[in-house]
C-alpha positions as CSV (number, residue, x, y, z in Angstrom):
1,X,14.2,-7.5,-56.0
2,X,11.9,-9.4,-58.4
3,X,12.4,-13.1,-58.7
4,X,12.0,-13.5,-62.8
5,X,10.5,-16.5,-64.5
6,X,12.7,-15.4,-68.1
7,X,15.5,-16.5,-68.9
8,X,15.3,-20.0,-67.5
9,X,15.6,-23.1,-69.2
10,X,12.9,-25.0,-67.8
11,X,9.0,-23.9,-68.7
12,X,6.7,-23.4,-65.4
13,X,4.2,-26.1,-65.5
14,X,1.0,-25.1,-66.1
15,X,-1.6,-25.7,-63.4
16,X,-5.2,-25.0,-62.4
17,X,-7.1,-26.2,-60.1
18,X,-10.0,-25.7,-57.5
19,X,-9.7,-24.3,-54.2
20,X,-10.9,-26.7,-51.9
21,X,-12.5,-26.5,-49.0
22,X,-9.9,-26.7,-46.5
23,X,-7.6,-24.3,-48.1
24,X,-10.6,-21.9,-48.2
25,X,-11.0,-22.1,-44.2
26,X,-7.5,-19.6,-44.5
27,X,-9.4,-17.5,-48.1
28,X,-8.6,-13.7,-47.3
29,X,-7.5,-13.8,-44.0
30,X,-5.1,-11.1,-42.1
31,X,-3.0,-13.6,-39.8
32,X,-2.8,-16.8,-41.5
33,X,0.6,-16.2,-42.8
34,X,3.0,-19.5,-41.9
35,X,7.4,-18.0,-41.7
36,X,10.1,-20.2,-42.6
37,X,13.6,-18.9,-41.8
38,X,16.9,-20.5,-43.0
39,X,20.3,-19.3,-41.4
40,X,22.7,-19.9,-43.7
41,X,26.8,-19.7,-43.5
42,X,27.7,-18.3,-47.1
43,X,26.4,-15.8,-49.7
44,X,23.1,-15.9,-51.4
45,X,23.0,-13.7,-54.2
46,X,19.7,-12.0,-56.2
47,X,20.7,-13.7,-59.2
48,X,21.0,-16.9,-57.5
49,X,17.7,-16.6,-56.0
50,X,15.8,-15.9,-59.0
51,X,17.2,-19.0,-60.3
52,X,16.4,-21.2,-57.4
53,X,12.9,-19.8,-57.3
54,X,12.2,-20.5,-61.0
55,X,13.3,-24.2,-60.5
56,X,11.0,-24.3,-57.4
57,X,8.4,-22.9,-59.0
58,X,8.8,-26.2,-61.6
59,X,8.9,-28.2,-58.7
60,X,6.3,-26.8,-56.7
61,X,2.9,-25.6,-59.0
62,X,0.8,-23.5,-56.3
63,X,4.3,-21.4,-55.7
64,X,3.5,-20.2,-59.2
65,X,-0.3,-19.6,-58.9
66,X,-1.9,-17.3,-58.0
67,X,-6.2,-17.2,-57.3
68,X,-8.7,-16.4,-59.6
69,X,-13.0,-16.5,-59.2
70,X,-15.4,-17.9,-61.5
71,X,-18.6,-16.6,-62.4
72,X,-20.0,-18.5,-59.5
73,X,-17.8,-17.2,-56.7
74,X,-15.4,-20.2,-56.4
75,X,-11.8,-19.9,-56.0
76,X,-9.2,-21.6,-58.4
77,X,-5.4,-21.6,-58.1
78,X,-4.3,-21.0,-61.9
79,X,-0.5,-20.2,-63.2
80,X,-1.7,-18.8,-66.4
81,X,-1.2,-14.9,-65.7
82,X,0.7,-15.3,-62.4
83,X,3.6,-12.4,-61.5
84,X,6.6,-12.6,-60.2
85,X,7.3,-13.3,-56.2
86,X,8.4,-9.8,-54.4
87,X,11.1,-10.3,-52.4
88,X,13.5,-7.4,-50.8
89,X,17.3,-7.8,-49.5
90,X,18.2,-6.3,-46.2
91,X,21.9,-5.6,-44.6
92,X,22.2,-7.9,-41.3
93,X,23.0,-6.5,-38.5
94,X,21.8,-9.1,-35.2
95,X,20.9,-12.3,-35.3
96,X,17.2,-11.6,-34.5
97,X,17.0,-9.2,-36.9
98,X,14.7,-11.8,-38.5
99,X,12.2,-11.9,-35.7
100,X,11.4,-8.2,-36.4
101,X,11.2,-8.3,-40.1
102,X,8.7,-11.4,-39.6
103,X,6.5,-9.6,-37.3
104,X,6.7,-6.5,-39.6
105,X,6.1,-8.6,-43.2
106,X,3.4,-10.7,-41.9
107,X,1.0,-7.4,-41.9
108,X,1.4,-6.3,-45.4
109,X,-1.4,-8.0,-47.3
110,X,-1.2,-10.2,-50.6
111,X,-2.6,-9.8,-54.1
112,X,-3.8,-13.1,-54.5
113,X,-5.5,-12.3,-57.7
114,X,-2.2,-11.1,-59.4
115,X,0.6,-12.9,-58.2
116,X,1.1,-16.0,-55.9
117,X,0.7,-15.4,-52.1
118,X,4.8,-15.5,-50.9
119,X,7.4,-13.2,-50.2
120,X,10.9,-13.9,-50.0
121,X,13.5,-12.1,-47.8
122,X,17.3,-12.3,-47.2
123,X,19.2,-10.5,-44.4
124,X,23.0,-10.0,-45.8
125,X,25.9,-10.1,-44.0
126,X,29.2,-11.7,-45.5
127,X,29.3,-14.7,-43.6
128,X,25.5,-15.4,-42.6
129,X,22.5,-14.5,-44.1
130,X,18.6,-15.6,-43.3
131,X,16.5,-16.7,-46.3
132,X,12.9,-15.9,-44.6
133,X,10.0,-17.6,-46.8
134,X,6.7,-16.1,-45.9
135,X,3.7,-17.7,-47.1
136,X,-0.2,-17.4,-47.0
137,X,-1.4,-20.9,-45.3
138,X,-4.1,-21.3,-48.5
139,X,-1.0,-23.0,-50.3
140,X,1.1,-24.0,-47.2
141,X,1.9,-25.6,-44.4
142,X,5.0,-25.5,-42.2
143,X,6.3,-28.3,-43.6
144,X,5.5,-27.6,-47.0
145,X,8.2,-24.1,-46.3
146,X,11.0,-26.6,-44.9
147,X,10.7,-28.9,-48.0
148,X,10.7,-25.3,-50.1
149,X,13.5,-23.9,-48.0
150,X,15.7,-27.6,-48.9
151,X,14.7,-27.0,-52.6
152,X,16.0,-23.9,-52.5
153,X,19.4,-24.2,-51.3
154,X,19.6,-27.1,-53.7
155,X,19.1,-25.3,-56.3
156,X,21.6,-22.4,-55.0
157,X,24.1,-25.0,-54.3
158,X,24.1,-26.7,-57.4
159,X,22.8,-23.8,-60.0
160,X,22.6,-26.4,-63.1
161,X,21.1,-28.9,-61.4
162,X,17.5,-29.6,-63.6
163,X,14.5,-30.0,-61.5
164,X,13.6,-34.1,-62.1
165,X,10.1,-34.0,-60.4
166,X,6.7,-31.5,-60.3
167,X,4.8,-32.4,-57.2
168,X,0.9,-31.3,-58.1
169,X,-0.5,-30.9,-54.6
170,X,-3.4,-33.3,-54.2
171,X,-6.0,-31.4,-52.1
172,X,-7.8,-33.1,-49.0
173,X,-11.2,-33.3,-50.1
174,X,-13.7,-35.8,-50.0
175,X,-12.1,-37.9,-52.7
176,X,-8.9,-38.0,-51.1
177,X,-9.8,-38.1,-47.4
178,X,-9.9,-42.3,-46.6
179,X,-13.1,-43.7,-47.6
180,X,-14.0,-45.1,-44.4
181,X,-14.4,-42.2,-42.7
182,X,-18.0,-40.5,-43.3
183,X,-20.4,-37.9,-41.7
184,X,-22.7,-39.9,-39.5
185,X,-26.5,-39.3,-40.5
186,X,-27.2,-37.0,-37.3
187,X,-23.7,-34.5,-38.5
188,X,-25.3,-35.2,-42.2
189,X,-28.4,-33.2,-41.2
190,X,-27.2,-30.5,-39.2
191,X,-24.3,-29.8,-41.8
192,X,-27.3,-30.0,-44.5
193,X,-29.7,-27.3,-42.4
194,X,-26.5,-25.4,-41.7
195,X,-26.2,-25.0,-45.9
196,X,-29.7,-24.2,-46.5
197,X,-30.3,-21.5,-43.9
198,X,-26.5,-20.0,-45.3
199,X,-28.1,-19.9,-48.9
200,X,-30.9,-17.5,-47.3
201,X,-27.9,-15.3,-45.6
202,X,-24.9,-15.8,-48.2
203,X,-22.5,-13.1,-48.2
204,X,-19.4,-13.7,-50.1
205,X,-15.8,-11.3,-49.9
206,X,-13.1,-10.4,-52.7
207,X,-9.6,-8.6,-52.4
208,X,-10.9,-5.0,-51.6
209,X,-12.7,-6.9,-48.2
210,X,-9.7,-8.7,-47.3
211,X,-7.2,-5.5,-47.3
212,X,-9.7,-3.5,-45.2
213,X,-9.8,-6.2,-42.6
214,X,-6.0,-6.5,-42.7
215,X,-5.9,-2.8,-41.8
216,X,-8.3,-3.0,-39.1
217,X,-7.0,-6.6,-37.6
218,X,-3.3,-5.3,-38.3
219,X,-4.1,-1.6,-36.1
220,X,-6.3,-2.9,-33.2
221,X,-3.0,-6.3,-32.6
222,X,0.0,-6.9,-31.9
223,X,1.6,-10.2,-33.0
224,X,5.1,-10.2,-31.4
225,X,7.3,-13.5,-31.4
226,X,10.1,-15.1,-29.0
227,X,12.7,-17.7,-30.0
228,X,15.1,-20.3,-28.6
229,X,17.9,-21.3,-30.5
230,X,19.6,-24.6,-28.8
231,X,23.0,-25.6,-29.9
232,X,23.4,-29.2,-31.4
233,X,24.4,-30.6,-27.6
234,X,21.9,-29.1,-25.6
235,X,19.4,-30.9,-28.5
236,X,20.9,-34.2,-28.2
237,X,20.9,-33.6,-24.5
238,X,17.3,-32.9,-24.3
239,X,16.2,-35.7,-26.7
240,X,18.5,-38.1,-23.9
241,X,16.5,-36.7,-21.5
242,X,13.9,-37.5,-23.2
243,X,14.1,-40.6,-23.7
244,X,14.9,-41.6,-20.2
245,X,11.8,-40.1,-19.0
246,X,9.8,-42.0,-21.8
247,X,8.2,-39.4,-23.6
248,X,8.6,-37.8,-27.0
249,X,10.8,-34.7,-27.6
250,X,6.6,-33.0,-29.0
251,X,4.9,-34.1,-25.9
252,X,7.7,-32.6,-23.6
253,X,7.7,-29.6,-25.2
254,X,3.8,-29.6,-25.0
255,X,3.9,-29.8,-21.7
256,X,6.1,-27.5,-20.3
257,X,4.9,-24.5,-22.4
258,X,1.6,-25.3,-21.2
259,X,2.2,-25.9,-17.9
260,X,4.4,-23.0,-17.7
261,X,1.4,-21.3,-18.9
262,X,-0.6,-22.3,-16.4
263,X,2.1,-21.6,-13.7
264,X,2.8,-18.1,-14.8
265,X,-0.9,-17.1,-15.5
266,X,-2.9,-16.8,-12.9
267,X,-5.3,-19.8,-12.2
268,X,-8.7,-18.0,-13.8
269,X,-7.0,-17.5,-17.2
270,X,-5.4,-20.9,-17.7
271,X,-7.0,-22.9,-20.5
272,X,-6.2,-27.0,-20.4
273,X,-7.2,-27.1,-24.0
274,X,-4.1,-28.2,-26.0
275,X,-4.0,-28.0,-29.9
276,X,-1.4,-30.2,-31.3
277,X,-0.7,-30.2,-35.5
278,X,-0.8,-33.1,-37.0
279,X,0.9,-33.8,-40.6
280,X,-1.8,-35.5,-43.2
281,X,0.4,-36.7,-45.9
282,X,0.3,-40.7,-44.7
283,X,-2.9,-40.6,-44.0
284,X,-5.2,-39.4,-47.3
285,X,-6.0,-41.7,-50.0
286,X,-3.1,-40.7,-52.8
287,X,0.3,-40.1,-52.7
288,X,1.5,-36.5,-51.2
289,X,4.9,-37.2,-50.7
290,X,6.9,-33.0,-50.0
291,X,4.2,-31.3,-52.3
292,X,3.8,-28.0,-51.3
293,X,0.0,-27.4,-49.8
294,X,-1.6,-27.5,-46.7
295,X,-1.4,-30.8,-44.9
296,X,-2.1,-30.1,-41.2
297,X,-4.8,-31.1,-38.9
298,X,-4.9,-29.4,-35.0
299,X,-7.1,-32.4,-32.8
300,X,-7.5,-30.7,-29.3
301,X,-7.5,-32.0,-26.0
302,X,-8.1,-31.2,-22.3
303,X,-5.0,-31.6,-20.4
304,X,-4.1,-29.8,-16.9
305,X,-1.2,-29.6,-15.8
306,X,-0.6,-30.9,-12.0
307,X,1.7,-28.0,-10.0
308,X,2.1,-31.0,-7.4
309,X,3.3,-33.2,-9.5
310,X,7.0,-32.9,-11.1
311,X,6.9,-32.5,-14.6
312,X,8.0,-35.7,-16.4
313,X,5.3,-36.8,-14.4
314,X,3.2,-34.0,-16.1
315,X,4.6,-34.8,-19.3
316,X,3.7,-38.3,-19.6
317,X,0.1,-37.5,-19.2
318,X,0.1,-35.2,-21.2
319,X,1.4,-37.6,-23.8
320,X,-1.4,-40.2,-23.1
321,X,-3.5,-37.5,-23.8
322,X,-1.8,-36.6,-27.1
323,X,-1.9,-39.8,-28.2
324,X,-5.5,-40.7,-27.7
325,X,-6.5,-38.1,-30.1
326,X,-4.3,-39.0,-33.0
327,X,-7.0,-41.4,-34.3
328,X,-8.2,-40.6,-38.2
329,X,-11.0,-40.3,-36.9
330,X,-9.9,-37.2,-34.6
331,X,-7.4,-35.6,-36.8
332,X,-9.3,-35.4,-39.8
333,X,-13.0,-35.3,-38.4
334,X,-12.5,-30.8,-39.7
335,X,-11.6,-31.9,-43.1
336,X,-14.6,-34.0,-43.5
337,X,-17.2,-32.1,-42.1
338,X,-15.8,-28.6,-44.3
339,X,-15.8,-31.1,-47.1
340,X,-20.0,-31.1,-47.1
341,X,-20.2,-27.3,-45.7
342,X,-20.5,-24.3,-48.0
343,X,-17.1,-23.1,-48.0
344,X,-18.4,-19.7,-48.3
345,X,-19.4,-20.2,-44.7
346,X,-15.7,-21.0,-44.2
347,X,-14.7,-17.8,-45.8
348,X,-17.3,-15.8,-44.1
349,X,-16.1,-16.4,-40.3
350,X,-13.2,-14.0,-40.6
351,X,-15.1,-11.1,-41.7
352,X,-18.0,-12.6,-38.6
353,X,-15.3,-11.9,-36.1
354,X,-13.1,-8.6,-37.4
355,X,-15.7,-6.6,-39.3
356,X,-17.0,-4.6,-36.3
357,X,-13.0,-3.6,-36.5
358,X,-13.4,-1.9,-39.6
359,X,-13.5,1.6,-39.0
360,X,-15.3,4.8,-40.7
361,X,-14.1,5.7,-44.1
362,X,-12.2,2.4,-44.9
363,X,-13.6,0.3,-48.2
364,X,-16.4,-1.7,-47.6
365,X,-17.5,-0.1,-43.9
366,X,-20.8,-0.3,-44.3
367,X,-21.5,-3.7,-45.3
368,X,-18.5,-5.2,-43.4
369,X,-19.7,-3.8,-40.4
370,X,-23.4,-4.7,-41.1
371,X,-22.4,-8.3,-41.4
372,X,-20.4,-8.6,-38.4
373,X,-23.7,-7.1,-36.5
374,X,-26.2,-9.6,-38.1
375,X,-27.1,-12.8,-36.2
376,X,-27.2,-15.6,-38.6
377,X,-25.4,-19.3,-38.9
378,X,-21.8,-18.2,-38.9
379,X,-22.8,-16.0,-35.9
380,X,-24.0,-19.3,-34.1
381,X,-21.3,-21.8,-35.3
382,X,-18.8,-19.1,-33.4
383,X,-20.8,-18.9,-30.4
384,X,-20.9,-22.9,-30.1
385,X,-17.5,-23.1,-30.5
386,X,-16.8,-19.8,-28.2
387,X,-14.7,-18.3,-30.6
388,X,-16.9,-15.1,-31.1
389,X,-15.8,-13.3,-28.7
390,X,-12.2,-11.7,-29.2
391,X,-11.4,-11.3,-25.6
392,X,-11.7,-14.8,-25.0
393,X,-8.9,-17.5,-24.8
394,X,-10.6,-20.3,-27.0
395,X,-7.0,-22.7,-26.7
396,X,-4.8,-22.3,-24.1
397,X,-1.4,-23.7,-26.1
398,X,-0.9,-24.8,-29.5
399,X,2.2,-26.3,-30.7
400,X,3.8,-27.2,-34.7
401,X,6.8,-29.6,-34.1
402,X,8.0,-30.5,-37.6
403,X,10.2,-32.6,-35.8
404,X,13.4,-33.7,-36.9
405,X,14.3,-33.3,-40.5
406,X,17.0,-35.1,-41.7
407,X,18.2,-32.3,-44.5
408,X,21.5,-32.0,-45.9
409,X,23.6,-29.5,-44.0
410,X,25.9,-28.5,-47.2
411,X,24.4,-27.2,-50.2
412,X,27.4,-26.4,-52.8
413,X,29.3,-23.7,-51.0
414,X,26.6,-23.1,-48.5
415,X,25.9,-24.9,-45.1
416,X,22.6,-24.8,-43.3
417,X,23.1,-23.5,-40.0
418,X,19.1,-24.3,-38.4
419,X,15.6,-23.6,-39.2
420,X,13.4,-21.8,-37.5
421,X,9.7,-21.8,-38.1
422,X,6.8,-19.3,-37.4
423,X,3.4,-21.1,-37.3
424,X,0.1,-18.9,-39.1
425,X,-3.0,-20.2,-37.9
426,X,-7.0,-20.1,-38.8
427,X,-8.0,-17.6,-36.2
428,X,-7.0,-14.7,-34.7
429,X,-3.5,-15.2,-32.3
430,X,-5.6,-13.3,-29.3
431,X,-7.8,-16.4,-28.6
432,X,-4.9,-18.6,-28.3
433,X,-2.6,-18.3,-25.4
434,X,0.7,-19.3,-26.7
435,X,1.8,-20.7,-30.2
436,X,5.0,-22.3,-30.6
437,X,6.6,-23.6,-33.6
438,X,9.7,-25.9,-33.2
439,X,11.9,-27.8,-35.7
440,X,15.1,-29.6,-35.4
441,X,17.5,-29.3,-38.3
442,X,20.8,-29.7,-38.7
443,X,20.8,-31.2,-35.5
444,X,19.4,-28.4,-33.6
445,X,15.9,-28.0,-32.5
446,X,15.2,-24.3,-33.1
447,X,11.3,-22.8,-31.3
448,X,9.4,-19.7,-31.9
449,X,6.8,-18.7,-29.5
450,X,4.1,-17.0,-30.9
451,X,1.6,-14.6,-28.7
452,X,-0.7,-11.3,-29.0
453,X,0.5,-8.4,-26.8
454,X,-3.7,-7.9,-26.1
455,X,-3.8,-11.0,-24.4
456,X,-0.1,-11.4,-22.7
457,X,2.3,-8.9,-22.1
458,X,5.7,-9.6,-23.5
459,X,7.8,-9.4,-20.0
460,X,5.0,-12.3,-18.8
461,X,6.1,-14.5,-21.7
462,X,9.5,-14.3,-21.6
463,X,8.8,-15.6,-18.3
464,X,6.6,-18.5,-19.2
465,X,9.5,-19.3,-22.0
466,X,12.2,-19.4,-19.3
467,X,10.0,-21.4,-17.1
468,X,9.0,-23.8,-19.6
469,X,12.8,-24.6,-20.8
470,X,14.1,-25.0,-17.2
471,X,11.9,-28.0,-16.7
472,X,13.0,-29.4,-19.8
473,X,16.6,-28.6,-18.7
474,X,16.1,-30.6,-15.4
């Protein structure tokens, strides 16, 4: 299936713009690929779909870009020359049939340089089908794919509806981060000695490197995925519970997955340190508003969790926690500091960590590998941060709550059944312990727990899920 932009009476925007330096922490990698799935009651037909896309493409400008480089290395998004989005229809036959086609789709790399980084899926059956988005994170973010998803069964609801808005994605850079937030002169320096020593060392990668490294990363791991799917009165339940206990719906969930973690895992392996996504778009100078782009930060904290204590207990702290680091300060202090780095140094710490995975006779082996050998400022910024080292937990838990979206549940004929959301991420899944990705929509909170089979077998986190949703049950 090819989703066509002929035909249509609306004209794609045209669009170009930089790369900035945030979006090109995510340039080439294997694993930063962000799944949205819709479960929808009614049929979704290609026709349809090519329609819907085209409007969304209107609506949403880096859907129809794809990335091009200038003499000078730098990545722009442009629309001008941009393909078609691949998409493929499959017969359903389970209703995790999705989980396995997102585990399988995420692994096939993109041509960014000819076509926009997204794919689009839909599992058939008469009555039900899932529309599965899947996305590079250079021009998303998981709530960037729920807006889309909306759009789209808007647009397959109501096929003459005209699209009324285009939402240009404003990036966050320094001109749009708030203006009281600035390096301090001591992060000034070492940010400026970090970009001179790099201009000594620079080593920049194009589309050949970043399908070599897919092969490797995607043949030494295993990214496998779990879900809960609660019905709308165990969600209303939990949120009571909730509630009485004084804590948030995020910082409950945060809690028991991590402390589940912890419970489960033996004591040596248990990682306090909690990363917790933060959404951007109220806090940059200029309106954002549903563009499509990435808005996330991920402030983390230490937080253990007490086995002698109950867990509401556990969950509250946790929560004092959470909210201590939700500062600007905290949540964009990344964005600021890549803002003055090289962002070829950004670029660079993928290849830093996977190149020795490149084996003997693949594209590239011999300066891939020679890079990932050499000891240079990438090298250090990875050791500092103890995310070198691939055997190494660098965050125990990680958690994307999109929290509740108040979407329409009929679209035309259709009616949104739930959303379910698999989180990418800016390093590889083995140095985190758990991801988990959780949206409530349509009344019912839907969560996806991410893992690598290297770090955690899957019988051991089925049993950390289980664990973590009866506390939450209690």
């Amino acid at each position: 299936m090819s989703c066509s932009q002929t035909r249509q009476r609306q004209k794609v925007v045209d669009f170009t713009r930089r790369v900035s330096n945030g979006e090109r922490l995510f340039s080439l990698s294997p694993f930063s690929v962000v799944g949205m799935v819709a479960r929808v009651e009614g049929e979704i037909t290609i026709p349809m779909l090519r329609e819907a896309l085209h409007k969304a493409r209107i609506r949403h400008p880096l859907l129809g870009a794809r990335i091009v480089w200038d003499p000078q290395g730098d990545p722009w998004f442009t629309t001008e020359g941009a393909g078609d989005i691949p998409g493929e229809v499959v017969q359903r036959a389970s209703a995790d049939q999705w989980i396995e086609l997102v585990v399988r789709e995420r692994q096939v790399p993109f041509h960014f340089g000819e076509r926009p980084p997204v794919r689009i899926f839909l599992i058939q059956s008469d009555a039900v089908c899932e529309m599965i988005i899947l996305c590079h994170h250079i021009i998303c973010d998981g709530l960037s794919l729920a807006f889309l998803a909306r759009d789209l069964l808007t647009y397959l609801g109501e096929p003459d509806l005209p699209v009324d808005q285009t939402l240009a994605p404003v990036p966050v850079d320094a001109d749009s981060l708030p203006s009281d937030l600035s390096l301090n002169k001591v992060a000034s320096y070492f940010v400026d000695r970090i970009n001179r020593k790099w201009q000594v060392e620079k080593e920049t990668f194009g589309q050949q490197d970043y399908v070599s490294l897919c092969e490797a990363y995607w043949r030494q791991f295993d990214h496998q995925c779990l879900s809960v799917e609660l019905s709308k009165v165990e969600t209303d339940e939990l949120v009571a519970r909730c509630r009485r206990n004084q804590v948030t719906v995020n910082s409950a969930l945060t809690s028991a997955f991590a402390g589940a973690r912890a419970t489960v895992l033996a004591s040596e392996v248990q990682n306090p340190k909690v990363a917790v996504a933060v959404n951007l778009r109220g806090r940059l100078d200029g309106p954002v508003g549903e563009a499509m782009g990435f808005y996330a930060g991920a402030p983390t904290l230490r937080c253990r969790y007490r086995a002698k204590q109950v867990f509401w207990a556990n969950a509250r702290r946790y929560q004092k926690a959470i909210r201590s680091r939700l500062g600007d300060k905290q949540v964009l202090q990344d964005f600021l500091t890549w803002s003055h780095l090289d962002p070829t140094i950004l670029e660079a710490v993928n290849f830093k960590k996977l190149g020795h995975l490149i084996a003997q006779g693949q594209a590239s082996y011999d300066r891939l590998r020679a890079f990932a050998s050499r000891d240079d400022v990438v090298t250090r910024i990875l050791k500092r941060d103890g995310q070198l080292a691939l055997d190494r937990v660098a965050i125990g838990t990680a958690i994307t709550n999109l929290t509740r979206l108040e979407f329409a549940i009929a679209y035309g004929p259709l009616r949104l059944d739930r959303l379910m959301m698999v989180p990418g991420g800016a390093f590889p899944l083995v140095n985190c312990g758990l991801v988990l990705g959780a949206v409530t929509c349509a009344g019912k909170l839907s969560l996806t727990i991410g893992y690598a089979e290297q770090a955690v077998s899957t019988p051991t986190m089925a049993q950390i899920r289980d664990l973590a949703m009866a506390w939450l049950s209690r």
